[in-house]
C-alpha positions as CSV (number, residue, x, y, z in Angstrom):
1,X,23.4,35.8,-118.3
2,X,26.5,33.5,-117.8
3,X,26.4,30.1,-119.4
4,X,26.9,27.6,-116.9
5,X,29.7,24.8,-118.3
6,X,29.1,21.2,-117.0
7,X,32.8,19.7,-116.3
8,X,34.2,17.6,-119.4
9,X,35.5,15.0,-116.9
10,X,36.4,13.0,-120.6
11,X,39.0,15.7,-121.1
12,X,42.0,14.3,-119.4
13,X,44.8,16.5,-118.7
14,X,48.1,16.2,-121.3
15,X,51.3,17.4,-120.0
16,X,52.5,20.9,-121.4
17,X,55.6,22.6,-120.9
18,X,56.5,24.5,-117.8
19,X,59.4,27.3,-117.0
20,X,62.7,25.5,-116.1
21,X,62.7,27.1,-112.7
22,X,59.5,24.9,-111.5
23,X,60.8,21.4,-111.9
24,X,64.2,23.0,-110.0
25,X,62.1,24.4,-107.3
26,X,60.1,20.8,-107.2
27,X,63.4,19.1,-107.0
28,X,64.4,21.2,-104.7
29,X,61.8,20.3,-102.4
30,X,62.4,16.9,-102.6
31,X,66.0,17.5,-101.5
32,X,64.8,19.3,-98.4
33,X,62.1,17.3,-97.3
34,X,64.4,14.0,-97.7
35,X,67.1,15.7,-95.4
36,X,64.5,17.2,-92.7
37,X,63.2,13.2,-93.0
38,X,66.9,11.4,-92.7
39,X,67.8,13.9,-89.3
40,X,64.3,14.0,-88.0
41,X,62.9,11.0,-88.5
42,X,65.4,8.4,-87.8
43,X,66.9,7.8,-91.2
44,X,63.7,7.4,-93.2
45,X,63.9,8.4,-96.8
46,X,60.2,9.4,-98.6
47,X,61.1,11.1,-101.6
48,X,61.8,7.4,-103.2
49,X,61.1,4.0,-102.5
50,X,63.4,1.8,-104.0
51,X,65.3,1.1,-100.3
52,X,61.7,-0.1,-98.9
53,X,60.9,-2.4,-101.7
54,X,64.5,-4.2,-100.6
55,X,63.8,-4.3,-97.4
56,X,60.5,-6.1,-97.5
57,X,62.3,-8.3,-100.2
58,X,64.8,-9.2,-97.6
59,X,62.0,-10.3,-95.0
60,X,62.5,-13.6,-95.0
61,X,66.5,-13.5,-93.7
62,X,66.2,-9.7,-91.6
63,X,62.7,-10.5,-90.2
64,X,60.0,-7.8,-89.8
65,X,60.8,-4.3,-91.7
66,X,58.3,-2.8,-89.5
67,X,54.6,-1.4,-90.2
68,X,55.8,2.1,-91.5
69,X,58.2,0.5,-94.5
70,X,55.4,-2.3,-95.4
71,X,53.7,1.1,-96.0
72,X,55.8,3.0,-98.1
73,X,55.1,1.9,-101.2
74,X,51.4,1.4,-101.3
75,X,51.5,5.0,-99.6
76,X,53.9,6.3,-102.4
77,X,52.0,4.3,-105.2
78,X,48.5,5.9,-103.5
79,X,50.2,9.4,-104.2
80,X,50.4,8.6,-107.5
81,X,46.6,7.6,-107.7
82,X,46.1,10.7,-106.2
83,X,48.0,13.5,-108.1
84,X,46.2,11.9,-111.5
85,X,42.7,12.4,-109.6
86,X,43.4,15.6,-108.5
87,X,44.6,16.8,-112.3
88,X,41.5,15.2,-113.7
89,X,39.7,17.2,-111.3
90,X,41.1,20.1,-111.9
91,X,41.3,20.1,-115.7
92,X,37.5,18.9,-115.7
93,X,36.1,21.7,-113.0
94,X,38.3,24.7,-113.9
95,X,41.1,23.8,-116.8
96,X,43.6,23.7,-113.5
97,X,44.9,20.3,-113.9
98,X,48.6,20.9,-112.1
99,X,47.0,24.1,-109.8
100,X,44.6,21.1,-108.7
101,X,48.2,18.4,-108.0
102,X,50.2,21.3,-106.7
103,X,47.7,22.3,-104.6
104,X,46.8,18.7,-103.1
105,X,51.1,18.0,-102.7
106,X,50.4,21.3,-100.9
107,X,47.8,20.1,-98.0
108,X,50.0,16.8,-97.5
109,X,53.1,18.6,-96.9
110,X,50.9,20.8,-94.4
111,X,49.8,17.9,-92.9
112,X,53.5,16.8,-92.5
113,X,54.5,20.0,-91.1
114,X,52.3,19.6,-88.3
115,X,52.8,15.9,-87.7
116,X,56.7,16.3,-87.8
117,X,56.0,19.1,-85.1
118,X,54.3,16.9,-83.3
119,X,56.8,14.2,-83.4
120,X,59.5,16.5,-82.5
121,X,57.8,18.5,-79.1
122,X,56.5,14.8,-77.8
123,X,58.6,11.9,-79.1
124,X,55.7,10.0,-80.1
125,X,55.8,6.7,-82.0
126,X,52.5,7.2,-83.6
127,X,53.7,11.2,-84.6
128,X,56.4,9.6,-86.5
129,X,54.7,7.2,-88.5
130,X,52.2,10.0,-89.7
131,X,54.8,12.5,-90.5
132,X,56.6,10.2,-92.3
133,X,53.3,8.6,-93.9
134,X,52.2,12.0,-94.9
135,X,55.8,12.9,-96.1
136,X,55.5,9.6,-98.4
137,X,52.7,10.7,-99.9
138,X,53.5,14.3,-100.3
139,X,56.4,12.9,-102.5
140,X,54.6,10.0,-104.1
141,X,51.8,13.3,-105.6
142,X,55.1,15.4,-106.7
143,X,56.6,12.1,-108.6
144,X,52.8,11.5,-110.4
145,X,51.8,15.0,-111.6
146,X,55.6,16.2,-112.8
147,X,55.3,12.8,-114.8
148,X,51.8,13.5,-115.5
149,X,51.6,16.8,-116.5
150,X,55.0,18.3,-116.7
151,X,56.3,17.7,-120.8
152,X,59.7,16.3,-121.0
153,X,61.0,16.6,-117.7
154,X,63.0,14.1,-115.9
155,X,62.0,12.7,-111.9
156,X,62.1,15.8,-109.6
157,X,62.5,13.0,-106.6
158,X,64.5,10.1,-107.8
159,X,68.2,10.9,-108.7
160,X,69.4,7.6,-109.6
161,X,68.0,7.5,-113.5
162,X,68.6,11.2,-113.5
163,X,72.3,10.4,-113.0
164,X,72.3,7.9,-115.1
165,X,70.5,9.7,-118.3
166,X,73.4,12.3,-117.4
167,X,76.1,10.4,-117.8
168,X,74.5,8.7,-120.8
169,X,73.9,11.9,-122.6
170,X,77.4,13.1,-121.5
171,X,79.6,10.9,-122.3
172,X,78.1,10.5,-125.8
173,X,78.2,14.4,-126.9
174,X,81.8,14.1,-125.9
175,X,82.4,10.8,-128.5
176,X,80.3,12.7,-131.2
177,X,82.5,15.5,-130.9
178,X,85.8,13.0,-131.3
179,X,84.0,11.7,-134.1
180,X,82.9,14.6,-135.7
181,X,80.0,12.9,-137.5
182,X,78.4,15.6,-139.9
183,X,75.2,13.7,-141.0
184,X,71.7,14.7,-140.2
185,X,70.7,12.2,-138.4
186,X,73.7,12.8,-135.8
187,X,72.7,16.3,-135.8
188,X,69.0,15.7,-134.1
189,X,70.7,12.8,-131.6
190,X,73.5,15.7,-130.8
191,X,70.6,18.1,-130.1
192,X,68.4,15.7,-128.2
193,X,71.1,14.5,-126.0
194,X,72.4,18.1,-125.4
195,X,68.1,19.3,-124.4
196,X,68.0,16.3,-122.2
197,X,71.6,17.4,-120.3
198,X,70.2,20.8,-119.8
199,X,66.9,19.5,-118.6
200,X,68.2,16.7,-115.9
201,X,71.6,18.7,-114.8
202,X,69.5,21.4,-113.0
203,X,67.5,18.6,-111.3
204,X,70.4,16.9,-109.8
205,X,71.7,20.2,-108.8
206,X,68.6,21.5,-107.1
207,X,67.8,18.2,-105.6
208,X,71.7,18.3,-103.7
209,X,70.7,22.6,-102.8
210,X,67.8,21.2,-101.6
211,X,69.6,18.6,-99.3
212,X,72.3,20.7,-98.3
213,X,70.0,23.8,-97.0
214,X,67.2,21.4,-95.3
215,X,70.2,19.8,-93.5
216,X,71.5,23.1,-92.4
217,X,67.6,24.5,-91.8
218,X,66.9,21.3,-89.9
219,X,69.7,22.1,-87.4
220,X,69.4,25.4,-86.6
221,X,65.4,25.6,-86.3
222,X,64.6,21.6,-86.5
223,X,60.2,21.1,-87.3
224,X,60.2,24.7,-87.9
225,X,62.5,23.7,-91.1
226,X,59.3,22.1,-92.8
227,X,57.2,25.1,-93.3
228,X,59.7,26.1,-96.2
229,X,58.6,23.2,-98.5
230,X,55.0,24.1,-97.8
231,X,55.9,28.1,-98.6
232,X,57.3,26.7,-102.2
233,X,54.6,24.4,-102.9
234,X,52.0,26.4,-102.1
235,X,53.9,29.3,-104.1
236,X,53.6,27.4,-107.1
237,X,50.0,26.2,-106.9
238,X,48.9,29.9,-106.5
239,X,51.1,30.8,-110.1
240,X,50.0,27.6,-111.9
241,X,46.4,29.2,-110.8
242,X,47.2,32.6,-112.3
243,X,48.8,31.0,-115.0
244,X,45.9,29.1,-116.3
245,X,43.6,32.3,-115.9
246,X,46.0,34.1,-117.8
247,X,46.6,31.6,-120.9
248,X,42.6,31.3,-121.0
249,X,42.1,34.8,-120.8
250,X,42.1,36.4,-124.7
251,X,44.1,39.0,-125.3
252,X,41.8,42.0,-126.1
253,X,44.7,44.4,-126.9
C-alpha cells in the first residue's frame, strides 16, 4: 500500500538555481505584456510601479490619480503576497513550489487575456481597469516568486536597478583591468562582478525583445497579441512540473 504524506506546510520553499533561459523568457514576458499594456491600454505600465507611487505622491498639487493607479500598488504588493502563498503551497502539497507561482502567474495572465479582449471588442471602462488590474497582478506574482525562489537572479520586471548593477559591475571590471590588481581578494570581486554581468545583461536584453516584439504583435493582431505571454508562462509551469518529478525521481540506472 502507498503511504499517505501529510503536507510539511513548516517546509518553506528556498530559492534554487534555474537554467539561464527561464529568467530571459520571464523577462521577456514582462517586456511584452508592458508594450501590449502602453498601446492598449492607454499608456498604463504594470510590470513596475514606481510611476504610480509618484503619482499618488503628487495628489495634493495634480488632484485625483484615478481609482485604477490608487490600485496599483496594493494590487502589485497583493501579487507578491500571492506568489509566496502559492510556493508554500506548492512546496508543502507536492515539493512544486515555483510549478505552484508559475502556474498561478499563469491563470492571471489568462484572466488578462480575456479582459484585454474584452476591452478592445467593446471599449469598456470597467474592461480596462480589470485588464489592467489583472495585468498588475500577473506582474506583481512574476516579481515575488523570481525573488522568492529563483537563486541569484536579478528583477525580471524592473530594469532600472538592473541597469544600474550593469553599469556598476561594468565599469569596475574595466578599472580592475587598468589596474591589474593580482591579489586574491580582487580575484573573487573580479569573478563576482563578471557572474552578476552575465546574469543581469540577458535580462535587459530580453526585457527590450520582449518590448519590441509585443509592440510589433500588438499592431498587427492587437488582444490577440496577449495569448503569447500566457503560451510562455504556461510553458514554463508545465517544465518546472516535470522538472521537480524528475529531480525527485531516483535514478535506478
Amino acid at each position: 500500500m502507498t503511504e499517505l504524506v501529510s503536507p510539511q506546510w513548516t517546509a518553506f520553499p528556498v530559492a534554487a538555481e534555474t537554467p539561464r533561459a527561464v529568467p530571459i523568457l520571464l523577462a521577456s514576458v514582462a517586456g511584452f505584456v508592458d508594450a501590449c499594456t502602453f498601446l492598449g491600454l492607454f499608456g498604463f505600465f504594470v510590470a513596475q510601479v514606481t510611476g504610480s507611487y509618484v503619482i499618488v505622491g503628487a495628489y495634493p498639487v495634480t488632484g485625483s490619480p484615478g481609482a485604477l493607479v490608487l490600485l496599483a500598488v496594493p494590487l502589485f504588493f497583493a501579487g507578491g503576497v500571492a506568489a509566496t502563498l502559492a510556493a508554500i503551497a506548492g512546496q508543502a502539497i507536492a515539493h512544486r513550489a515555483l510549478a505552484a507561482a508559475l502556474a498561478l502567474e499563469t491563470v492571471l495572465l489568462i484572466g488578462f487575456t480575456a479582459t484585454f479582449a474584452a476591452s478592445s471588442l467593446s471599449g469598456g471602462a470597467t474592461a480596462v481597469v480589470a485588464a489592467s488590474m489583472f495585468g498588475l497582478a500577473a506582474m506583481g506574482v512574476q516579481s515575488g516568486l523570481v525573488q522568492l525562489l529563483m537563486r541569484g537572479v536579478a528583477s525580471t520586471n524592473v530594469m532600472t536597478n538592473t541597469t544600474s548593477q550593469i553599469a556598476i559591475d561594468a565599469t569596475q571590471l574595466a578599472w580592475a583591468r587598468l589596474c591589474r590588481e593580482e591579489s586574491a581578494e580582487a580575484a573573487q570581486q573580479r569573478e563576482l562582478r563578471r557572474r552578476r554581468l552575465l546574469g543581469g545583461l540577458p535580462l535587459q536584453l530580453g526585457f527590450l525583445a520582449g518590448s519590441v516584439v509585443g509592440a510589433v504583435v500588438f499592431a498587427r493582431a492587437g488582444y490577440l497579441a496577449t495569448m503569447a505571454p500566457v503560451a510562455v508562462v504556461g510553458g514554463l509551469s508545465f517544465w518546472a512540473a516535470r522538472r521537480s518529478v524528475a529531480m525527485r525521481t531516483p535514478d535506478r540506472s
